[in-house]
C-alpha positions in Angstrom: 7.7 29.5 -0.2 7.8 29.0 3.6 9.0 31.2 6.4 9.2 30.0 9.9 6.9 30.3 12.5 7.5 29.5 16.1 9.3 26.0 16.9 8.7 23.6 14.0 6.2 25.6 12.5 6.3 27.4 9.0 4.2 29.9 7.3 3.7 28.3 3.4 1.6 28.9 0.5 -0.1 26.6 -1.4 -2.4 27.0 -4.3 -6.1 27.1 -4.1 -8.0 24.3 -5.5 -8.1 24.1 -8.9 -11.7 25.8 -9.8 -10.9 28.7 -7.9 -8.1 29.3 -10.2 -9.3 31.1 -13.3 -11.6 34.1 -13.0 -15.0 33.6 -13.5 -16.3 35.6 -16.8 -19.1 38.5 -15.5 -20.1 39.3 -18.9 -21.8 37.7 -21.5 -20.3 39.3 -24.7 -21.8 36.5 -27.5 -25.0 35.9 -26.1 -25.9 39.7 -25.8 -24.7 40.5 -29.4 -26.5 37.4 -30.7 -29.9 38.4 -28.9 -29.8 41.8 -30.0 -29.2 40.9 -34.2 -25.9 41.9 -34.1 -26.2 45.3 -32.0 -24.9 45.8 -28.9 -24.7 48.8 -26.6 -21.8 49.7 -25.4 -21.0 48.7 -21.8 -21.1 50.6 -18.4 -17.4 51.5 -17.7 -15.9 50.8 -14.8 -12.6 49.6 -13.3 -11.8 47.1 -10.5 -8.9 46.8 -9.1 -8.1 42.5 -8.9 -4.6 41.4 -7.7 -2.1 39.6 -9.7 0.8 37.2 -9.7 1.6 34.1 -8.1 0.6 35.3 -4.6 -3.1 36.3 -4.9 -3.3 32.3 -6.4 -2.3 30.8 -3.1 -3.2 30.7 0.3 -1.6 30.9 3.2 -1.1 27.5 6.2 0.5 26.9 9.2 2.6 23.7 9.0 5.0 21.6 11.0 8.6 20.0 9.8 6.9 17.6 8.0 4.6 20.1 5.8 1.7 18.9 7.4 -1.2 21.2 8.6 -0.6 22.0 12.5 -3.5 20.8 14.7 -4.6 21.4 17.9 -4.6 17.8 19.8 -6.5 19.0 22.9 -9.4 20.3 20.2 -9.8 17.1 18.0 -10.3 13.6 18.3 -8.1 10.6 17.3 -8.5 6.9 16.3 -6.7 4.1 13.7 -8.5 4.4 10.1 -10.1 1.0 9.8 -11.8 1.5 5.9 -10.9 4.0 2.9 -13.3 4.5 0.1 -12.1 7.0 -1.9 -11.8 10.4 0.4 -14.2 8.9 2.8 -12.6 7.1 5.9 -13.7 5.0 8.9 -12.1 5.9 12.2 -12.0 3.8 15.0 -11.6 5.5 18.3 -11.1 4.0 21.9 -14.6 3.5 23.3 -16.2 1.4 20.3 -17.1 4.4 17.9 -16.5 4.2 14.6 -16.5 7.5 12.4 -17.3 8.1 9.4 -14.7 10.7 7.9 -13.7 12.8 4.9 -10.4 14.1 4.4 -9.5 17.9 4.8 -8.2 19.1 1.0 -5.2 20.5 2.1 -4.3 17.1 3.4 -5.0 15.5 0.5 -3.0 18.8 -1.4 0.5 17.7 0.9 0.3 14.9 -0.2 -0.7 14.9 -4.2 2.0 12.9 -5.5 0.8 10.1 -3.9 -2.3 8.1 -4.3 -2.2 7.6 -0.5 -3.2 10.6 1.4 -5.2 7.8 4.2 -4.4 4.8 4.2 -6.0 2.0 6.2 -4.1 1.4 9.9 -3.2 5.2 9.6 -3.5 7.0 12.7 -5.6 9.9 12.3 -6.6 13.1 13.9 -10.3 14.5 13.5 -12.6 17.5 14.1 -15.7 16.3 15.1 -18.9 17.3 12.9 -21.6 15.6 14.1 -23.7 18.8 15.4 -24.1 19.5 11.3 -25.2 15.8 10.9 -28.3 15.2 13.7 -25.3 14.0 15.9 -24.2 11.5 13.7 -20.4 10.5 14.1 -19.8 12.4 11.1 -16.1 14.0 10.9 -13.1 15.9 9.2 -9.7 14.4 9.1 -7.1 17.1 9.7 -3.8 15.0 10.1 -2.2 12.0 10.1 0.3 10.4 12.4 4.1 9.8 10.9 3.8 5.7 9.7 6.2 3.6 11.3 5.9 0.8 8.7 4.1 1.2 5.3 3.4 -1.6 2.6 3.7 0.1 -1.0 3.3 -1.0 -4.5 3.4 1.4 -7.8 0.3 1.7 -9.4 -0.4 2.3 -13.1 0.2 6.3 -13.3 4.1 5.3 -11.4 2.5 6.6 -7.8 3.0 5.1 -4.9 -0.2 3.1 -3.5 0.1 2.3 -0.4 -2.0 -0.4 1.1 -1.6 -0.5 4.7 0.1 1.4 7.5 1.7 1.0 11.0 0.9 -3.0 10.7 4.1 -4.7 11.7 4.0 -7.6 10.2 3.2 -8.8 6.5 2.0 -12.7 5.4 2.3 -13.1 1.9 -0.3 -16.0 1.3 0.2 -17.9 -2.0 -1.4 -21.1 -2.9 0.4 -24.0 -4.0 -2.2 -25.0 -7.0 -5.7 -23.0 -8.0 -3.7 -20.7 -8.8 -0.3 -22.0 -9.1 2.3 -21.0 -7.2 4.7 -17.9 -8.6 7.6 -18.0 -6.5 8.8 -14.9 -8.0 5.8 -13.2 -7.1 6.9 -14.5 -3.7 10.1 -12.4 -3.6 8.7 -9.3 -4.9 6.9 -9.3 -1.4 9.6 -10.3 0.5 11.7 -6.9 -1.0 8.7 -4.8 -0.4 8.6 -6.0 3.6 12.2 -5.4 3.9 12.1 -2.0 2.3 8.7 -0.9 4.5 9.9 -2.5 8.0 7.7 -5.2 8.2 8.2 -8.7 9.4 8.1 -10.8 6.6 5.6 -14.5 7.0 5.0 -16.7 4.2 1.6 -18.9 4.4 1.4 -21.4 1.8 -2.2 -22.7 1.2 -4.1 -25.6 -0.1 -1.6 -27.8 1.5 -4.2 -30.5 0.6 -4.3 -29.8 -3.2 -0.3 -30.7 -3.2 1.3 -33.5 -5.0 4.7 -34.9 -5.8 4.5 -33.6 -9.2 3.4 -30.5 -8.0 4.9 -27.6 -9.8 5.4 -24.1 -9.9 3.7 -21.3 -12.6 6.4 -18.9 -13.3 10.0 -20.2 -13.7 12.4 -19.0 -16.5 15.1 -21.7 -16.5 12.8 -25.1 -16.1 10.6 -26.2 -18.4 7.2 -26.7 -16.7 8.2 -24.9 -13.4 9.8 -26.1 -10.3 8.4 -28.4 -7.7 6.2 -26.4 -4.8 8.1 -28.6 -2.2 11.7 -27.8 -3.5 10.4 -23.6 -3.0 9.2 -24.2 0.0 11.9 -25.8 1.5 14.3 -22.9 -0.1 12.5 -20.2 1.4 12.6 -22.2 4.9 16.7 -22.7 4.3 16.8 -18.9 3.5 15.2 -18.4 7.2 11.4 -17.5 6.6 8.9 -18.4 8.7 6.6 -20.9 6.6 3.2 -22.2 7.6 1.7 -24.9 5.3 -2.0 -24.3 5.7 -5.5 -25.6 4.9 -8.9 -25.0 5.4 -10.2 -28.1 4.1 -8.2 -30.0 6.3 -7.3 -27.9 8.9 -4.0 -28.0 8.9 -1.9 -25.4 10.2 -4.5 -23.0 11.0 -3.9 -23.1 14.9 0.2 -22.0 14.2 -1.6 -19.3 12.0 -4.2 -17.8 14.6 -1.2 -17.9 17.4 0.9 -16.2 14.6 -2.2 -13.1 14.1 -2.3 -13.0 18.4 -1.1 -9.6 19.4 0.2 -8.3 16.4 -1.4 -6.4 13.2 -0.8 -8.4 10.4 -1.9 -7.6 6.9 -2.7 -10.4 4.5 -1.5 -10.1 0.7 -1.8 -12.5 -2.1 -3.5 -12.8 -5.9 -7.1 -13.2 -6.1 -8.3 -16.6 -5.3 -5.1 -18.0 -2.7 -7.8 -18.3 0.3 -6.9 -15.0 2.3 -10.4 -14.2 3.5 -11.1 -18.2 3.7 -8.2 -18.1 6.2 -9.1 -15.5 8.1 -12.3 -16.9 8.4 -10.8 -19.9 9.6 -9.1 -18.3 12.6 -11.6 -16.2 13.7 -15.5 -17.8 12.1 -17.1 -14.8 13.8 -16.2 -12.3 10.8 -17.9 -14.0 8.6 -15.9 -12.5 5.4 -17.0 -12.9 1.8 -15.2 -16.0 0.0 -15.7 -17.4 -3.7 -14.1 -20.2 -5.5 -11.6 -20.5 -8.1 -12.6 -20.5 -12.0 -11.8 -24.2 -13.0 -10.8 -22.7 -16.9 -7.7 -20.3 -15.7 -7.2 -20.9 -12.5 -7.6 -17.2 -11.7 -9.2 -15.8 -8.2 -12.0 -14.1 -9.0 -12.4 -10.9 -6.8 -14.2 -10.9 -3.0 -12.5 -8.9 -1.1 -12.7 -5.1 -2.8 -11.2 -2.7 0.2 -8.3 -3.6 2.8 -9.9 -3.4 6.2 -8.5 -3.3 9.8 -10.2 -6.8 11.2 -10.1 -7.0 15.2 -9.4 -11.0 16.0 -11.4 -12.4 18.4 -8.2 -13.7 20.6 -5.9 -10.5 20.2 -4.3 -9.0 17.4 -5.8 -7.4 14.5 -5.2 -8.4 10.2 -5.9 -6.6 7.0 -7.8 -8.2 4.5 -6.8 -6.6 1.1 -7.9 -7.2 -2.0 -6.4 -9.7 -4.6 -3.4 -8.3 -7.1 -2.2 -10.0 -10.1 1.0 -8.1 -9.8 3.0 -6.2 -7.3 5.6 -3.7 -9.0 7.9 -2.6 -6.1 7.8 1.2 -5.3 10.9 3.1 -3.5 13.9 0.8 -4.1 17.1 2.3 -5.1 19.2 0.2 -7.6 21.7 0.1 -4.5 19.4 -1.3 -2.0 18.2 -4.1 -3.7 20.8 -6.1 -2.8 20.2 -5.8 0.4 16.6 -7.1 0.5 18.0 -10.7 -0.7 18.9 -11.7 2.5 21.7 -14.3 1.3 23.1 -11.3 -0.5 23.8 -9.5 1.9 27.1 -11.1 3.7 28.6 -11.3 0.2 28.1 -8.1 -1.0 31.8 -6.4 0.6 33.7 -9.6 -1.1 32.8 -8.2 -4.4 35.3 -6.5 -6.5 33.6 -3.0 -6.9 31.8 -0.9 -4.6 29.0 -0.3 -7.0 29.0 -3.9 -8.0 25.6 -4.3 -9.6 26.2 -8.1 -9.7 25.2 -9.0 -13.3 28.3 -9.6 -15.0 31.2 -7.9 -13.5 34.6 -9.0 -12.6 35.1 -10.3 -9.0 31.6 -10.2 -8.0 31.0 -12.7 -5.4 27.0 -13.1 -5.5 28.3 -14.5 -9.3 31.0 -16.4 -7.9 27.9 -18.2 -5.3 25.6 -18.9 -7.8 28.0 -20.6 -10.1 29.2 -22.6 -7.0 25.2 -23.4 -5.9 25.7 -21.5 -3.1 22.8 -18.9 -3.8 19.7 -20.2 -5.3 19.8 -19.6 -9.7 16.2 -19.1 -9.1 16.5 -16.6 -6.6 19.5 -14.7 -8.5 17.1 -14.5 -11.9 14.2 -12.7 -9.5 17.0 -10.3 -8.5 18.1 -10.0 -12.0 14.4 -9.0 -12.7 13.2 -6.7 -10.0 17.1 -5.3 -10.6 16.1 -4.2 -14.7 12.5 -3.0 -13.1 14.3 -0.4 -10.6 
């Protein structure tokens, strides 16, 4: 229920937290009887009066269009959430400071059906506490700035998760051997930059490990994979920017430091493709956590366990997060799909049917281009699965 309040403000009730909920018994019936050997004496009589229904469970807030709690600006202070552990934050505001913040419940009740309430690279509002704390820069965060951009994945309870905000650009890092590469793993990134407005780079690592019979990990249609050098080169036809990087060598890690300069980038990748090593690379000052691959599965092992707003040494800032071993997509329509395959996209208004879902219907011209080897039959098949998924 909400009723308005000024300009975009509205009076609504939401419930109380969940342990102020049920009444708290005053008497103990069972404990009395058994202490007594089954006797009792009969209790003082009285009547209170206690409000029911809906409305004596809820409480009332002042919100804006959005359903957020209104702040005061002038009263609080603001800075870019840097770290999120749980419900405790750390703001960074102009001046050097960093805060350490918790986050106000009915923020965190606004926003329940999502595992996101802060988010790293939020922009955040905060009272300050740190008269209660000896002066420490203890705070409260009361609000959150709209994101501009967002990076999301579903997690296992079908929330969203969302791992960074307001970055503008996202570098999917992959390695082309320990671990192998997955391009399909690839274009599950691509979507999700498309659908949260972030530019999409592609850094493919380990340059040095690569071979001509190099192959890829995940590939339906070719026995043994494809080669790394034949994706590459179809990501780079499809207009990506591609940077062929290693630390060993050193290759390509200048084009990747004047890539980070002045932008916020956030790095994404499986556990063990060299995202903190790169960083590290660009900018040896942050001295980040690395660990080698396991030489029996080829899987990452873990090092980086929180995404963190890094400040570069020659502009720009990146987000470390930590290693996935999948990325299920989170708020794409059936219908919009299409649209995040870039090579799709001119071909869709040829097809036959408005709601062409291009699987197998008549007159559907993203068929028509992969029979004719116009679009990719490795690409389509990725479609085909992300397609089932939403």
């Amino acid at each position: 229920m909400a009723k308005r309040k000024g300009p975009n403000r509205k009076i609504l009730r939401v419930e109380f937290r969940q342990n102020r909920q049920v009444r708290r018994r005053t008497d103990e019936w069972t404990q009395r009887y058994h202490a007594s050997d089954g006797e009792i004496d009969d209790a003082q009589r009285n009547e209170s009066i206690r409000a029911k229904g809906e409305l004596s469970r809820k409480r009332t807030i002042i919100v804006d269009e959005h359903n957020l709690p209104i702040v005061d600006e002038s009263a609080w202070l603001s800075g870019v959430v840097t770290k999120v552990h749980g419900h405790f934050c750390c703001v960074h505001v102009s001046g050097g400071t960093t805060w350490e913040c918790t986050v106000r419940r009915v923020l965190r009740t606004r926003s329940i059906a999502g595992r996101s309430p802060v988010t790293v690279g939020d922009r955040a509002w905060f009272s300050d506490h740190a008269r209660l704390h000896g002066g420490r820069p203890i705070g409260v965060i009361e609000r959150i700035a709209e994101r501009t951009t967002r990076l999301s994945r579903r997690d296992r309870r079908q929330r969203e998760h969302i791992l960074v905000a307001n970055a503008d650009r996202l570098l999917a890092v992959v390695s082309v051997a320990q671990p192998r590469l997955r391009p399909h793993l690839v274009d599950r990134y691509l979507v999700a930059a498309e659908k949260g407005g972030l530019e999409p780079l592609l850094c493919f690592n380990k340059i040095d490990l690569l071979a001509p019979d190099t192959r890829t990990e995940d590939d339906d249609e070719r026995q043994g994979g494809l080669e790394v050098t034949e994706v590459i080169e179809e990501f780079r036809q499809l207009g990506y920017r591609c940077l062929c990087t290693s630390v060993v060598t050193g290759a390509g890690i200048h084009e990747l430091g004047e890539l980070l300069r002045d932008h916020i980038t956030v790095l994404s990748g499986q556990s063990g493709v060299g995202k903190s090593s790169l960083i590290n690379a660009v900018d040896p000052g942050l001295h980040l956590t690395t660990q080698t691959v396991s030489t029996e599965n080829e899987k990452g092992r873990h090092t980086t366990t929180l995404a963190e707003l890094l400040p570069l040494a020659g502009g720009g800032y990146v987000v470390d997060t930590p290693g996935i071993r999948a990325f299920d997509l989170w708020g794409v329509a059936r219908g919009e799909l299409e649209a995040c395959f870039r090579e799709f996209v001119p071909l869709v208004p040829r097809c036959g049917f408005s709601n062409c879902a291009h699987r197998d219907e008549d007159g559907c011209a993203i068929l028509a281009a992969v029979e004719a080897g116009v679009i990719s039959a490795r690409r389509y098949f990725s479609y085909l699965k992300m397609l089932e998924e939403v």
